[in-house]
KOLLONU-491925 format. One record per residue (C-alpha): residue in one letter; y, x, z negated. Coordinates in Angstrom, 3 decimals, m for minus. Each point is the difference from the previous one (the first is absolute). Layout:
<site><residu>a</residu><py>Y</py><px>X</px><pz>Z</pz></site>
...
//
This chain:
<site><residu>x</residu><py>0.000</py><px>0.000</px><pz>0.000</pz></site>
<site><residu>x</residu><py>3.310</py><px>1.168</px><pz>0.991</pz></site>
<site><residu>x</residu><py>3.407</py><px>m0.741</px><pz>m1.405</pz></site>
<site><residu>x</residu><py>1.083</py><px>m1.404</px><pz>2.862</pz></site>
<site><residu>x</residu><py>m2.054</py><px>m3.256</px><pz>m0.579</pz></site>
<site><residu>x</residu><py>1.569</py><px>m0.066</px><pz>m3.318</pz></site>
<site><residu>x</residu><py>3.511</py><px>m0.300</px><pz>1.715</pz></site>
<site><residu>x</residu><py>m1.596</py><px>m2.536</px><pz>2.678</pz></site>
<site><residu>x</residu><py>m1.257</py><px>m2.087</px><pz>m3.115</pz></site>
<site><residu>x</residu><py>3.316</py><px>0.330</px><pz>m1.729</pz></site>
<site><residu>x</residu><py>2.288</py><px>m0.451</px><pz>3.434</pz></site>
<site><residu>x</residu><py>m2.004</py><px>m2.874</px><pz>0.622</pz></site>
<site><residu>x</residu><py>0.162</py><px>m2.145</px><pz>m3.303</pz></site>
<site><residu>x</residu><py>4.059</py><px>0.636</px><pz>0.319</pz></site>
<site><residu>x</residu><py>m0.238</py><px>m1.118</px><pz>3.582</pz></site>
<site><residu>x</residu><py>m1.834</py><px>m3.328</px><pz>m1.374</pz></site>
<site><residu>x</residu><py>2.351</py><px>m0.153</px><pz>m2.766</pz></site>
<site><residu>x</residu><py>2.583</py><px>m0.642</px><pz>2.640</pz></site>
<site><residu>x</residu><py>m0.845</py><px>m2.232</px><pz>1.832</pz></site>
<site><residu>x</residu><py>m1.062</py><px>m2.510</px><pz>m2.694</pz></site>
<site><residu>x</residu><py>3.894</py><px>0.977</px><pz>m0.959</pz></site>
<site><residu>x</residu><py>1.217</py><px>m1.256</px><pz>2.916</pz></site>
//
């Protein structure tokens, strides 16, 4: 396991996050 998939994970719960903002 890299960190990179860490980042994905992390990137893509604040890209979620977002949109249920909006």
């Amino acid at each position: 396991m890299t960190p990179d998939s860490g980042v994905r994970q992390r990137f893509r719960c604040m890209y979620w996050a977002f949109r249920v903002l909006l």
